[in-house]
C-alpha positions in Angstrom: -75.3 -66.5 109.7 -74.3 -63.3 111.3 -70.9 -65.2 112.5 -70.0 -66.6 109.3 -70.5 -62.9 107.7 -68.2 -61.4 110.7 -65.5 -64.1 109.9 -65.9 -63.6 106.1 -65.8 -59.6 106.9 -62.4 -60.8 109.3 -60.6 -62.5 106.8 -61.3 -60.3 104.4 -59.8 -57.4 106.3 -56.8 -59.8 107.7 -56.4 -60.7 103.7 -56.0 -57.0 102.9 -53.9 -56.5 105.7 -51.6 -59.1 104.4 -51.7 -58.2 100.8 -50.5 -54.4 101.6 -47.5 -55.6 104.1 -45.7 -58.1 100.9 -46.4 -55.0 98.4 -44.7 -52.7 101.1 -40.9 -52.0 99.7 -38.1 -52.1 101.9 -36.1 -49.0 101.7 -34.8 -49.6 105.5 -33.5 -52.9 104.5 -31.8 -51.4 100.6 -30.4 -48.3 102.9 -29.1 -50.5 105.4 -27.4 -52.8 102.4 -25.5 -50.0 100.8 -24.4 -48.7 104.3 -25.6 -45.4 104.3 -26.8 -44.3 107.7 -25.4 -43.1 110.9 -25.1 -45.5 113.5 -27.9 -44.6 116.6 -25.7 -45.2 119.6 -27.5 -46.5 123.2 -24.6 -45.2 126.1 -23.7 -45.7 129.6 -21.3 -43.6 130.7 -19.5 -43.3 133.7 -17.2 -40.3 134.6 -16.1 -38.2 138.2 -15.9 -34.7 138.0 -14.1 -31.6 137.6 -15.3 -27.9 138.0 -12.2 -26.6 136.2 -8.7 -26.7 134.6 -6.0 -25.5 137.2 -4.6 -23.1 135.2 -4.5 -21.5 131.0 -3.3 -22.7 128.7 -3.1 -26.0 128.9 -1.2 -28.6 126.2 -1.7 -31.8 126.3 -0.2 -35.0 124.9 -2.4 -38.3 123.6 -2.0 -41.9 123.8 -3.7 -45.1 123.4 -3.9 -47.1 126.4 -3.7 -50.6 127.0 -6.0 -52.4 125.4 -8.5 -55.7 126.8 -9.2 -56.0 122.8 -7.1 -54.7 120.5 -7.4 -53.5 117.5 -4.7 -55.4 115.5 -5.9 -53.0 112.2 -6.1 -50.4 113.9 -9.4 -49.1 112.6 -10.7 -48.1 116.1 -7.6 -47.0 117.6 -7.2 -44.0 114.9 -11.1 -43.4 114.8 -11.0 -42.9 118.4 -7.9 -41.0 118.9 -8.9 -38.2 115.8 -11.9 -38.2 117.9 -10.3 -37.5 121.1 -7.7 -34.8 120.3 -10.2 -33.0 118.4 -12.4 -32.9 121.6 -9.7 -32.2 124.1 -8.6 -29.1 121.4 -12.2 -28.3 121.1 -12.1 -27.6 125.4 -9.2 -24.9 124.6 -6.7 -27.3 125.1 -3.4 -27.3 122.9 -2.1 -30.6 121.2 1.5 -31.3 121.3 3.1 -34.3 120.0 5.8 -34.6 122.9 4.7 -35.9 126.0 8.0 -33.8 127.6 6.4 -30.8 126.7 2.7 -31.5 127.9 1.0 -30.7 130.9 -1.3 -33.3 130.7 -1.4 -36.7 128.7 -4.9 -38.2 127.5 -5.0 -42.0 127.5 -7.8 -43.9 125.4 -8.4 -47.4 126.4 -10.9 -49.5 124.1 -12.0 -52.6 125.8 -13.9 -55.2 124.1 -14.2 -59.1 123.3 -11.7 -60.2 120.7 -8.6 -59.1 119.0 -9.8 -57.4 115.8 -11.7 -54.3 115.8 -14.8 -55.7 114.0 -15.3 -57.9 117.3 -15.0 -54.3 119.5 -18.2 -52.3 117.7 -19.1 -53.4 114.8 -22.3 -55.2 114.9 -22.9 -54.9 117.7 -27.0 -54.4 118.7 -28.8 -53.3 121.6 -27.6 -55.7 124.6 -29.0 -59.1 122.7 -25.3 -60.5 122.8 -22.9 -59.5 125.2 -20.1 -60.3 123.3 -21.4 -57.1 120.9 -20.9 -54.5 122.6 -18.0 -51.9 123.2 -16.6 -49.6 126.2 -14.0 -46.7 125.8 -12.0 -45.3 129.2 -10.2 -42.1 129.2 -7.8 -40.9 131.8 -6.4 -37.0 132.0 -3.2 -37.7 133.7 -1.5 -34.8 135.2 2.3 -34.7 134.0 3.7 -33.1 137.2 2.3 -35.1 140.0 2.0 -38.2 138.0 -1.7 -38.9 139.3 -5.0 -38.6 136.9 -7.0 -35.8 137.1 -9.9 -37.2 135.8 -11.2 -40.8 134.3 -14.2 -41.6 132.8 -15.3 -44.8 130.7 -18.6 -45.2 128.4 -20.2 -48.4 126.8 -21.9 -48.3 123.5 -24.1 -50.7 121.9 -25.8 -49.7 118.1 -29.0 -50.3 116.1 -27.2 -51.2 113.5 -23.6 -52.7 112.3 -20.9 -49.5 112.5 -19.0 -51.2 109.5 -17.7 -48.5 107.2 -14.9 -45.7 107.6 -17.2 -42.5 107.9 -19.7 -44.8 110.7 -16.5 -45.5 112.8 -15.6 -41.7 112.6 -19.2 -40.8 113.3 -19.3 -43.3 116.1 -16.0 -42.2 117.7 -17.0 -38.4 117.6 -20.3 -39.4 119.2 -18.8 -41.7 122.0 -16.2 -38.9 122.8 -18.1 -35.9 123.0 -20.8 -37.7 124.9 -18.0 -39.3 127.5 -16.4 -35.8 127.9 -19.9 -33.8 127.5 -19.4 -32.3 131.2 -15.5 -31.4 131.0 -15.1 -27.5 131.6 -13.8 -25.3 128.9 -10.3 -24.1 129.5 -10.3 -20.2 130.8 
């Protein structure tokens, strides 16, 4: 008797249990539907380093790189480099538009699976497919000697799809910063 009243008392429990988790809403789920959230970003990033600039001021030039996938819309490729000439300006750098008058040119390369820049980031997960996942490689290439000053690349995967204008901006700003996190300031 004392079992059948500990399994009665079990299912009981389990019942409630049950009961409380189809009553729960889903306000992840309604959020996620309408788009609004920041994408959380897992990185790898590899980069060499460099204590600091050779001389001040510095201007600088930016390009896209060759790309493994392209972005035929080119919704990445002007995410990424808004992203990176705000960064590089943000180190004390200046921006020019002619590569003549540069000292240094900054080359962003997306790699990725596919030509179309939903099959670079956007949903993309935490490793399950490898197809889903998306690398950016920047190279500071000095315009005298002709040789890079410094390269680093960084791989993203999100939590959730990076689908809509602001995401992709967020995204970029997030992968750039974090890939250039230990470049000196310009003194």
């Amino acid at each position: 008797m004392k079992v059948s009243v500990l399994n009665t008392a079990w299912a009981l429990l389990l019942a409630c249990a049950l009961a409380g988790c189809q009553s729960t809403p889903d306000t992840a789920g309604e959020s996620l539907e309408a788009g609004n959230y920041n994408p959380s970003l897992a990185m790898t990033v590899a980069a060499n380093a460099i204590d600091s600039w050779p001389f001040s001021p510095i201007k600088f030039a930016y390009r896209l790189g060759g790309s493994t996938g392209t972005d035929s819309k080119g919704v990445w490729t002007r995410a990424m480099g808004e992203a990176t000439v705000q960064r590089f300006q943000r180190l004390g750098m200046e921006f020019v538009e002619n590569e003549s008058e540069a000292d240094y040119l900054i080359t962003t390369t997306l790699f990725g699976e596919g030509d179309e820049a939903a099959k670079l980031f956007s949903g993309i997960d935490p490793g399950v497919k490898v197809q889903q996942k998306g690398s950016i490689g920047i190279s500071v290439l000095d315009r005298l000697t002709n040789k890079p000053v410094w390269e680093g690349i960084i791989e993203a995967y999100s939590d959730y799809p990076i689908a809509t204008a602001s995401q992709r901006q967020f995204a970029a700003r997030q992968l750039i910063e974090q890939l250039t996190m230990r470049l000196p300031q310009v003194q």
